[in-house]
N, C-alpha and C positions, 0 to 999 in steps of 0.2 A: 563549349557546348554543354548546358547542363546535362545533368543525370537525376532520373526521378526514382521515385519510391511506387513497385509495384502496390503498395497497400496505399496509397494514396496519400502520401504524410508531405508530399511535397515534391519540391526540385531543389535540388543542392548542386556544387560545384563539380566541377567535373572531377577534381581530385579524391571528395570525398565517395568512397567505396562503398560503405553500407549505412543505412539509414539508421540515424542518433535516434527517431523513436520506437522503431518494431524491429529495429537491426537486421531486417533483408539487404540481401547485395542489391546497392542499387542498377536499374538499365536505362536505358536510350531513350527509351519512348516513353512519353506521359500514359499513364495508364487510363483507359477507356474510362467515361462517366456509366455508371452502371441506367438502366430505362428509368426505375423510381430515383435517379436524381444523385445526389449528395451521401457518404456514408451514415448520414447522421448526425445532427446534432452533440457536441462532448457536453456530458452533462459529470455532475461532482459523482466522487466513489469515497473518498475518505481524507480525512484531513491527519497527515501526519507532525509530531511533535518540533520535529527539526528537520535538516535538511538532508543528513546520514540517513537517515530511518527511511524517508520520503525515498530515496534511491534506490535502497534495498529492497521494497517493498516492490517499486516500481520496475527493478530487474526481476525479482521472481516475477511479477507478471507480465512481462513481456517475455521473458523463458516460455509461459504456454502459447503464445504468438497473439496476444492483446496489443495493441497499439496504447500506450500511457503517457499523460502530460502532467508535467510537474510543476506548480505554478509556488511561488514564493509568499507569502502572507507576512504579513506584519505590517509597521509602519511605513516601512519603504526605506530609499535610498538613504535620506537624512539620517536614519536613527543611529546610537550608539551603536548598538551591537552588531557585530554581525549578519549580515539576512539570513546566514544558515544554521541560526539558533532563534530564529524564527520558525513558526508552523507553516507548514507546506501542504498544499492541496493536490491531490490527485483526479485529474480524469480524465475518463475514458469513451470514445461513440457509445450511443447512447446501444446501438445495436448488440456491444460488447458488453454489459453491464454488470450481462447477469453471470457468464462467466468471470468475472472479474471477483464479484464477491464473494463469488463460490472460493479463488483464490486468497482474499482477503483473510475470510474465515478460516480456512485453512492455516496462515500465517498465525492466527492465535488460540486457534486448538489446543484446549486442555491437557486432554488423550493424546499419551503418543503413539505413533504411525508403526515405530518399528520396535522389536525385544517386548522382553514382559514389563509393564506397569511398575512403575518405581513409588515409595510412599511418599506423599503429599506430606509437604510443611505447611502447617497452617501460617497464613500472613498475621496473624494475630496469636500473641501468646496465650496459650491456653490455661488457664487461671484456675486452681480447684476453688469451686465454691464455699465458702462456709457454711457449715451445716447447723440447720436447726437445732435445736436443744440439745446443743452439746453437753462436755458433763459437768461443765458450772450450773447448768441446769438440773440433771436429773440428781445429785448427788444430794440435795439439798433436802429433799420433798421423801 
């Protein structure tokens, strides 16, 4: 007998226990169609580099209880490498969105959240300029 996802992500086997997209225990009964129809259309949230990142990205935001789909990009089955050094896309009902990128954002926050302010390394080495009229200049005159 299967067992379904109260968030609506499906029917699985009766073995499996909680649902692979939003990790609620799954129950017995298919859960009601809500009156306006369908949760939504999944529409794109971000496209991650590889398939690591794509995961972790995709578990913090299912941690706030977002439902996330993780789709594979690349050339597909054929290709040399790996598919999970391919870029991965993320997404989410279109109803969850906006929470979703509230958490995205989050995930690359400058500012940190917790302790005092630590100093910034610039990504770029910082170069003193050379100065105008130095004193091969002024010495001369």
């Amino acid at each position: 007998m299967p067992r379904y996802c109260p968030a609506g992500d499906g029917s699985f086997d009766d073995w499996v226990e909680v649902c692979p997209e939003c990790g609620r225990a799954l129950v017995a009964t298919p859960p009601r169609a809500e009156a306006g129809g369908a949760d939504g259309p999944l529409v794109w949230l971000a496209t991650a580099p590889n398939e690591p990142e794509a995961q972790m990205w995709a578990e913090t935001i299912r941690a706030d209880g977002v439902p996330v789909f993780v789709k594979a990009g690349g050339p597909g089955v054929g290709a040399w490498a790996s598919a999970s050094s391919f870029e991965h896309e993320l997404f989410v009902r279109e109803r969850d969105l906006f929470k979703a990128r509230r958490i995205i954002r989050s995930l690359f926050s400058t500012t940190p959240t917790l302790g005092r302010a630590l100093p910034r390394r610039a990504s770029v080495p910082q170069v003193r300029p050379a100065r105008k009229g130095g004193a091969a200049q002024t010495s001369g005159a």
